[in-house]
C-alpha positions as CSV (number, residue, x, y, z in Angstrom):
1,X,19.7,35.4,-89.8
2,X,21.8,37.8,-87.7
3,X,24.8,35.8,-87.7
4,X,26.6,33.4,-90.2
5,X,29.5,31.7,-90.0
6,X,30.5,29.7,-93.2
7,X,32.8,27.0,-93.5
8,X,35.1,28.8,-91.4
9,X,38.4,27.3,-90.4
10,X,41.4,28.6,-88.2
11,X,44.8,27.2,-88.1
12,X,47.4,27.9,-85.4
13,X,50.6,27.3,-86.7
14,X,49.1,24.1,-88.4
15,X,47.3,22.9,-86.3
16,X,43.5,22.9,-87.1
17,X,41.4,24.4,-84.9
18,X,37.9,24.4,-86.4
19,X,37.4,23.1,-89.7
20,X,35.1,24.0,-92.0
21,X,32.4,25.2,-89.1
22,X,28.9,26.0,-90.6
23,X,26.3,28.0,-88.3
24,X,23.5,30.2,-88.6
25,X,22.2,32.2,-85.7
26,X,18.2,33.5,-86.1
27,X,17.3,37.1,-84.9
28,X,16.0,37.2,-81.2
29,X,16.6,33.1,-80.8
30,X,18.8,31.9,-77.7
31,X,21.8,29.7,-79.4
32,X,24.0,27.5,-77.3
33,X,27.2,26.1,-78.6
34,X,28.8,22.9,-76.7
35,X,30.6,20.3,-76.8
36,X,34.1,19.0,-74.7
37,X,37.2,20.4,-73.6
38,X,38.7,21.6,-76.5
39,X,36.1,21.5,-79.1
40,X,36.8,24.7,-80.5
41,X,34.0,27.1,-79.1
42,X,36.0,29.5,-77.3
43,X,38.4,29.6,-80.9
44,X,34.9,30.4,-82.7
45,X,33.9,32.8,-80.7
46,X,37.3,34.8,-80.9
47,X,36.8,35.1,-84.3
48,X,33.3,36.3,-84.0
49,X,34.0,39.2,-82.4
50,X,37.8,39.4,-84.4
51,X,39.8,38.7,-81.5
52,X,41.4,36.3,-84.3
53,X,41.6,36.0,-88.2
54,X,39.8,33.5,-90.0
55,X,42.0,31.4,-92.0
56,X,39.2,30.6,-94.3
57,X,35.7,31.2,-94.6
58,X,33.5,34.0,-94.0
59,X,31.5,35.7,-91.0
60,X,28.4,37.6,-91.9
61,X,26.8,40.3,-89.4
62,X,23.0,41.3,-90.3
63,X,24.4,40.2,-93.9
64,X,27.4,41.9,-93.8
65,X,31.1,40.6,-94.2
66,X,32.5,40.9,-90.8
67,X,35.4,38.5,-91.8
68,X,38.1,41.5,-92.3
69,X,36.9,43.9,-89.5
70,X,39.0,45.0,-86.1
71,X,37.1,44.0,-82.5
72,X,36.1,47.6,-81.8
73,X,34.7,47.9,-85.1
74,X,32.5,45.0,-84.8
75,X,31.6,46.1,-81.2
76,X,30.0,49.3,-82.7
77,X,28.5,47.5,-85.0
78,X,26.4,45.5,-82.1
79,X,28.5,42.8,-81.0
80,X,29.0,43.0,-77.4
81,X,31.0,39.7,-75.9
82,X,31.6,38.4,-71.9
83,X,34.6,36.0,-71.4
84,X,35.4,32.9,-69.8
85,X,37.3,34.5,-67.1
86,X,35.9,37.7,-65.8
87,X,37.9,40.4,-67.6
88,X,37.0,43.2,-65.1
89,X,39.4,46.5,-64.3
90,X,39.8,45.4,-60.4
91,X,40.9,48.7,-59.2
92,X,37.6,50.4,-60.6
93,X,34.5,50.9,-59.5
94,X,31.6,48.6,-61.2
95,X,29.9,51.6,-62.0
96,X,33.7,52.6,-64.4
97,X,33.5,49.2,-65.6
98,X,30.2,49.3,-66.7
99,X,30.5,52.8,-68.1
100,X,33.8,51.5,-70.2
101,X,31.4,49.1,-72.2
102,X,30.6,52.5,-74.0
103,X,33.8,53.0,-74.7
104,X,33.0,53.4,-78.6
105,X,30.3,54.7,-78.3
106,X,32.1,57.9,-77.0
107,X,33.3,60.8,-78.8
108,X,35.8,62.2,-75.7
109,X,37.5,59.0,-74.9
110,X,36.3,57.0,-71.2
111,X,39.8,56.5,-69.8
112,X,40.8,60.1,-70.2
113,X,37.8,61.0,-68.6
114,X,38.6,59.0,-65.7
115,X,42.3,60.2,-65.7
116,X,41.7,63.5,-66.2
117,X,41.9,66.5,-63.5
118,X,38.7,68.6,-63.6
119,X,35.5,67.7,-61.6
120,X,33.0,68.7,-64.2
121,X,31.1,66.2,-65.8
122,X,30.8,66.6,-69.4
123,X,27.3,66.0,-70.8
124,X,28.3,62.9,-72.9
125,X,29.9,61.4,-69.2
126,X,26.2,62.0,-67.8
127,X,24.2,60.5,-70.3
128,X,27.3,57.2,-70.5
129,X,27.1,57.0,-66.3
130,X,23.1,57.3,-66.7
131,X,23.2,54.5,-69.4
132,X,25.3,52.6,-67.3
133,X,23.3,52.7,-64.0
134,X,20.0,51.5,-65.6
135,X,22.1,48.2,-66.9
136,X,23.3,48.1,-63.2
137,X,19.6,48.4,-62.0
138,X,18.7,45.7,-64.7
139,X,21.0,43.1,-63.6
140,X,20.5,44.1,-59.7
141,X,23.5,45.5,-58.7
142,X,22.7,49.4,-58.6
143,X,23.3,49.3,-54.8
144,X,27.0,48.1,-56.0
145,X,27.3,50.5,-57.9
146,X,30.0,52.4,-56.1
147,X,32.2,49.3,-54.7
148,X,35.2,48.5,-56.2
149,X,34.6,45.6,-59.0
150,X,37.4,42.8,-57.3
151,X,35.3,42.7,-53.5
152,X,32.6,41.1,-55.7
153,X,31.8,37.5,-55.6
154,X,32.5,35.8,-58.7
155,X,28.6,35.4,-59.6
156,X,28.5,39.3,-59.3
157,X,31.3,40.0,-61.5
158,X,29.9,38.2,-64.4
159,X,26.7,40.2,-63.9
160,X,29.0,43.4,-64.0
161,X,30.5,42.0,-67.3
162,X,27.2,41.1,-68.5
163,X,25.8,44.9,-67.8
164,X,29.1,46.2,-69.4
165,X,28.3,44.6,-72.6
166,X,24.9,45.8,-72.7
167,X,26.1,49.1,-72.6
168,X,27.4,48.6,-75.9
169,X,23.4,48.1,-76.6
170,X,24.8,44.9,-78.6
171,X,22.0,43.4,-81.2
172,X,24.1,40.0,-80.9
173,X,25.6,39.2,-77.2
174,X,28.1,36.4,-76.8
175,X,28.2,34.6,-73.4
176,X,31.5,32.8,-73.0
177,X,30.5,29.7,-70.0
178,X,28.6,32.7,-68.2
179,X,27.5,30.0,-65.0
180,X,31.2,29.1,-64.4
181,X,32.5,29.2,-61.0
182,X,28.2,30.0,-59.8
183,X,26.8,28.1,-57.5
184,X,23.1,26.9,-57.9
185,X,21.4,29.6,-56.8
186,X,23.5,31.9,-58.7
187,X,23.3,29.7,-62.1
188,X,19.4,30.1,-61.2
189,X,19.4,33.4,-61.5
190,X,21.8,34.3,-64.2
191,X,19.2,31.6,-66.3
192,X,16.4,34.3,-65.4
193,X,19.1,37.5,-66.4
194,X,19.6,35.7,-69.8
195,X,16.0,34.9,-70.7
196,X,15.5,38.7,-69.4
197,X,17.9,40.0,-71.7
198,X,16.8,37.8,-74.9
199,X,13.4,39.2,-74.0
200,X,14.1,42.7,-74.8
201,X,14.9,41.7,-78.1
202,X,18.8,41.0,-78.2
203,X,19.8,37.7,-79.7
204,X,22.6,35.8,-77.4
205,X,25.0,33.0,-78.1
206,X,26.2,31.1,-75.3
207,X,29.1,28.7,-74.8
208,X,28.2,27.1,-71.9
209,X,29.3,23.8,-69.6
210,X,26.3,23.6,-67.6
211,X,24.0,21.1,-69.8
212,X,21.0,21.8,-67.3
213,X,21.6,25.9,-68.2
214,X,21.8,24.7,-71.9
215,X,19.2,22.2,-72.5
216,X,16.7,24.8,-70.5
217,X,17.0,28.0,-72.1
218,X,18.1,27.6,-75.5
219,X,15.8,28.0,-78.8
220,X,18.9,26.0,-81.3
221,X,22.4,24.0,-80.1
222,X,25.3,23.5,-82.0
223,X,27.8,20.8,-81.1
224,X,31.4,21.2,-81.9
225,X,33.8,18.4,-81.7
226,X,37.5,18.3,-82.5
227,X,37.1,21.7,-84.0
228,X,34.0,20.0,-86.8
229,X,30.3,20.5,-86.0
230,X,29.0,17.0,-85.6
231,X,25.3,18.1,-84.6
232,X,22.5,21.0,-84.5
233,X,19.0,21.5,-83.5
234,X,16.8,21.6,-80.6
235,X,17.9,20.7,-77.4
236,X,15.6,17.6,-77.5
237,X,17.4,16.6,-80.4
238,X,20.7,17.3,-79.6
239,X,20.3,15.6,-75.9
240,X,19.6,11.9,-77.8
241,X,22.0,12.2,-81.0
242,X,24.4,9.6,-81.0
243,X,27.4,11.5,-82.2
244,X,27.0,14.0,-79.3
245,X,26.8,11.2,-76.5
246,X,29.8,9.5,-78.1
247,X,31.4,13.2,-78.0
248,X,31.1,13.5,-74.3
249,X,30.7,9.7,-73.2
250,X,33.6,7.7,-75.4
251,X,32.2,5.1,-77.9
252,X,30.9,1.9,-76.1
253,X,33.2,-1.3,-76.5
């Protein structure tokens, strides 16, 4: 198992979060998490990559403790991470965005390098805007390359995000509701970028809305409810449980 998150639980100010959350994520699988509103996935995946602290429990990287470390530390340890909303440097180019997701990976430090007065490109800023171009080329957007990231369309701007984090050449790549705001052709092909990407070897896990996206591409799904995991398994599985219907449909009267 790459990842494992046991019995983890996270309070805010006493309220409960998730409680007692149990999952294992296999090496090179495609692993959805859903469930409604307010289940608790975006909360688990914060503390995944250490955005929070875990109140109890324990996170284990490639059979590691993870549990104590910062977010940049994890990150260079091969967890890269989208978001829900695009978090993209608007006045950059997409090319400086996507070079930022080797941020530390970098001895000299990205943002001096694009603060900084002299014209000469240092041999570390070559090989980072090289890395970064074939990630551009891999999601299609090489020809974008030199626009500035916010005169994207939305669907575009998660692909820059997506490129940014594999930068970071992440073994483990969380997708936080990648299809949101797409339109169908858009959620079509960010399907085929994902399959692409879990192709090559890199294990993702997904929070995702879209039950079509979901159902379709992932190997395992987790359900979270009220901040519990109330089912697991295949998507066949998961689509007829009766705990997950009730989840999302109310109990019948």
């Amino acid at each position: 198992m790459i990842l494992q998150i046991r019995d983890v639980t996270k309070f805010f100010d006493g309220f409960c979060a998730l409680n007692g959350v149990g999952i294992e994520v296999e090496k090179g699988r495609i692993h959805a998490v859903i469930g409604p509103n307010g289940a608790g996935k975006t909360t688990l995946f914060n503390l995944i990559n250490g955005m929070y602290e875990v109140t109890r429990g324990e996170i284990l990287f490639k059979g590691h403790s993870i549990t104590d470390m910062k977010p940049h530390v994890r990150a260079k340890h091969g967890i890269g991470r989208t978001f829900q909303i695009v978090h993209l440097f608007d006045v950059m180019t997409v090319l400086e965005n996507v070079m930022l997701g080797r941020h530390c990976k970098t001895k000299t430090g990205l943002l001096k390098t694009f603060f900084r007065f002299s014209t000469r490109e240092l041999p570390e800023e070559k090989q980072t805007r090289e890395i970064a171009m074939h990630w551009l080329e891999f999601v299609g957007l090489a020809d974008k390359a030199a626009q500035v990231a916010s005169s994207l369309p939305i669907g575009e701007q998660r692909c820059v995000e997506i490129a940014r984090a594999l930068a970071l050449e992440p073994e483990l790549l969380l997708l936080d509701e990648p299809a949101a705001g797409m339109n169908p052709k858009e959620t079509m092909d960010l399907t085929s970028l994902i399959s692409k990407v879990n192709e090559m070897g890199i294990t993702v896990l997904l929070i995702e809305h879209n039950m079509e996206l979901a159902m379709g591409i992932s190997h395992v799904i987790s359900v979270l409810n009220f901040g519990e995991k109330i089912a697991e398994g295949v998507p066949p599985e998961v689509q007829v449980n009766p705990d997950v219907i009730e989840a999302y449909l109310g109990r019948k009267k």
